[in-house]
N, C-alpha and C positions, 0 to 999 in steps of 0.2 A: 858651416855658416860663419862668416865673418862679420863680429857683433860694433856694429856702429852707434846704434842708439839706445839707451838704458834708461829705464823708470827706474827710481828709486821710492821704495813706497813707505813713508814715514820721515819726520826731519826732526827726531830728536837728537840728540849729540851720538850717537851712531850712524843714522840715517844719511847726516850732514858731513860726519866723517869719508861715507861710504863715499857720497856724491863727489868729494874731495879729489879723491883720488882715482875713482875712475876718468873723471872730466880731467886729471892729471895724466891719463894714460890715451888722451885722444879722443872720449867717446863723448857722446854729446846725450845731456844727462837733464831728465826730467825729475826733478825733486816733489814728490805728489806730501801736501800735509793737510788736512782739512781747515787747519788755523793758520791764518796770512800774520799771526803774533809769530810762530812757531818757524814759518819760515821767514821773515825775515830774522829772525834771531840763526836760524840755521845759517842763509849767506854770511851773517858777520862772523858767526864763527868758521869759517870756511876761510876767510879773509884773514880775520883777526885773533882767530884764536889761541893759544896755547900752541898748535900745532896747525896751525893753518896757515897759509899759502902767504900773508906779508913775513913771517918768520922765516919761512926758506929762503923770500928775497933775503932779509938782512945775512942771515948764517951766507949767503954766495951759492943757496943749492938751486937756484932757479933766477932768470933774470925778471926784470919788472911786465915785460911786454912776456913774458911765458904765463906771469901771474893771471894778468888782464886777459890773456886769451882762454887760460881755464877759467877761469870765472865767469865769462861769456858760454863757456858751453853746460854750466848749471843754468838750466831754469826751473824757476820754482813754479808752481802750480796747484789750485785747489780744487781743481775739477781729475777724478781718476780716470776718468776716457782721456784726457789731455795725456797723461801721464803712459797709457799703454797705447794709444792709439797704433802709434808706428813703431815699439819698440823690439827689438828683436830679442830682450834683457830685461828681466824685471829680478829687481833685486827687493826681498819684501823684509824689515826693519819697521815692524811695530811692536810692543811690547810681549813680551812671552807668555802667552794665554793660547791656551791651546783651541780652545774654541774662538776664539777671534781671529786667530789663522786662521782657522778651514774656513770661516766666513770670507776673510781676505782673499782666499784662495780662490774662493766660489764666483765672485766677484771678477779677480783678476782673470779666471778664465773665461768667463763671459765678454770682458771688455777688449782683450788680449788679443790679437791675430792670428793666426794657425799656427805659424812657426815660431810665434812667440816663447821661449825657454824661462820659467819660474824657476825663482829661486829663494828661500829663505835663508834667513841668519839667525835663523833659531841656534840655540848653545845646547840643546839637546833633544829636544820633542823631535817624536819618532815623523818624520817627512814622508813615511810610508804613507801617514795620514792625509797630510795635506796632499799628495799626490793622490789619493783617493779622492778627495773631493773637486779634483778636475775632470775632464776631458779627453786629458792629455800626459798622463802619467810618463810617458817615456820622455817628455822634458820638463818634467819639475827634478830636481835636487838641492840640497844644502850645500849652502856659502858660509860657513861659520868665519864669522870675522874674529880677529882679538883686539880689544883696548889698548890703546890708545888706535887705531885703525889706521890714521894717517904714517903711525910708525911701528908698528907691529908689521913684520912683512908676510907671516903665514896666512895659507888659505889652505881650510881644511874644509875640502868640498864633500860630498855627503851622499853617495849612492844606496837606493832600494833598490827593488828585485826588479825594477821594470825602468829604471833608468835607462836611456839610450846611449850608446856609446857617440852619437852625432852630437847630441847636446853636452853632454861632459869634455869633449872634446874642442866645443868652443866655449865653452867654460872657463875652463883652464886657459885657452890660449886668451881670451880677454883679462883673465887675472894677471897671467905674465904680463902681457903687453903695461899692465897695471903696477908693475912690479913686485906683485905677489910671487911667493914660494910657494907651489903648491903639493898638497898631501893629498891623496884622494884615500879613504875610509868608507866603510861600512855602515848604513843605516842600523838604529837601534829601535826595539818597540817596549823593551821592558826595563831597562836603567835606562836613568836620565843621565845626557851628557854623552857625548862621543869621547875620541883616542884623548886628546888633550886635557878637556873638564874631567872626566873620570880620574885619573892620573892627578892630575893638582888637588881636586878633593880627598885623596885617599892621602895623599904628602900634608895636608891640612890640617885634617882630620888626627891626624899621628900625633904632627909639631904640638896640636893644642893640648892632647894625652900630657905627653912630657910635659909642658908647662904646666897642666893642671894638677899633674905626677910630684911636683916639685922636682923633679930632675934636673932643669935648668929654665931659665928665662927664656924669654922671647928673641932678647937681643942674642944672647947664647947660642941659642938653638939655630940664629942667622949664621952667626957667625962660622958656625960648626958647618952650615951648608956651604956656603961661600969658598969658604981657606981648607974644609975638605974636601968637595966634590967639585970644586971649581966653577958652582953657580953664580951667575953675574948678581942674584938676589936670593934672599933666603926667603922661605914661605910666609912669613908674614912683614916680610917687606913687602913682596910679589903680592899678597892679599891688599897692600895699601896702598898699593901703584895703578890699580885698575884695569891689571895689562891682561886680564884672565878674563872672559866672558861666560 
């Protein structure tokens, strides 16, 4: 399937990240929030933000009229049938409550079209579950996004046992088209966090030992990662960059 139209379901500064850059990758993008505060604040940060679409014009990465035409293909919305009616894409970006997913879930497969493909960005809850609480388990999977989303380019998408290879398959090719990297991983049901969060928490978790150790400072401990293993940030730079989900 060849995904043209995408729900994004939540516009907090992920949600509105998300819509960013898919509507930057050609697809024509329903931004569902139940609060018209929330989403108009999401458009301005899509525009205006930090990392949002008037900064590319200035830096030369996008012209004025690329900007204006993505911007046109976000629409915001606070009705969720709006939002899934026709989407071939649901990307779901509401806060990490695991019972508020499967609600979400419940929900979005009820309103959702047959061929319609879910997906969350949950940073670690098992999607075996939410794919339980559909219909349709061979096309839900995990989109894990990472912070800042507009510039982080991975996409660490997230297969259970009953994922389909048709939907992972346009998956993937709408993240490319998105200019996502993609990693495709294994579903989890008993640690929290897939390949990436797992991995930065155990590097975390360590750096703070030694500091707590008195071994060395924070700044130290950077340093040491940086000028010996040739990481662009040390771990608790990387904890205070927001770039980890």
């Amino acid at each position: 399937m060849n995904i043209q139209r995408i729900g994004v379901i939540g516009a907090g500064v992920m949600g509105a990240q998300i819509a960013q850059v898919v509507a930057s990758g050609g697809h024509t993008v329903h931004l569902f929030d139940i609060s018209d505060g929330q989403l108009e604040a999401a458009m301005q940060r899509i525009e205006h933000g930090r990392f949002g679409l008037r900064g590319g014009v200035t830096r030369g990465k996008l012209t004025e009229q690329e900007m204006h035409a993505t911007l046109e293909r976000v629409i915001p919305v606070t009705e969720l049938e709006a939002a899934c009616a026709d989407a071939d894409l649901i990307i779901e970006a509401v806060p990490e409550n695991i019972k508020l997913k499967i609600r979400v879930f419940r929900r979005l497969d009820a309103a959702c079209p047959a061929h319609t493909i879910l997906t969350s960005n949950t940073a670690g809850l098992p999607v075996a579950a939410l794919a339980a609480a559909t219909n349709r388990p061979a096309q839900v999977l995990g989109w894990h996004w990472f912070q800042p989303c507009a510039v982080m380019k991975l996409a660490e998408l997230v297969t259970h046992d009953e994922t389909g290879a048709a939907a992972l398959e346009a998956v993937t090719a709408c993240a490319e088209r998105s200019g996502r990297i993609v990693v495709t991983v294994k579903d989890q049901q008993m640690t929290w966090g897939f390949v990436g969060n797992r991995i930065n928490r155990a590097v975390r978790l360590e750096a703070a030992r030694i500091v707590d150790e008195g071994l060395a400072t924070r700044e130290q401990v950077d340093t040491i990662m940086r000028e010996g293993f040739r990481w662009p940030m040390g771990p608790f730079e990387l904890q205070g960059s927001g770039s980890m989900s």
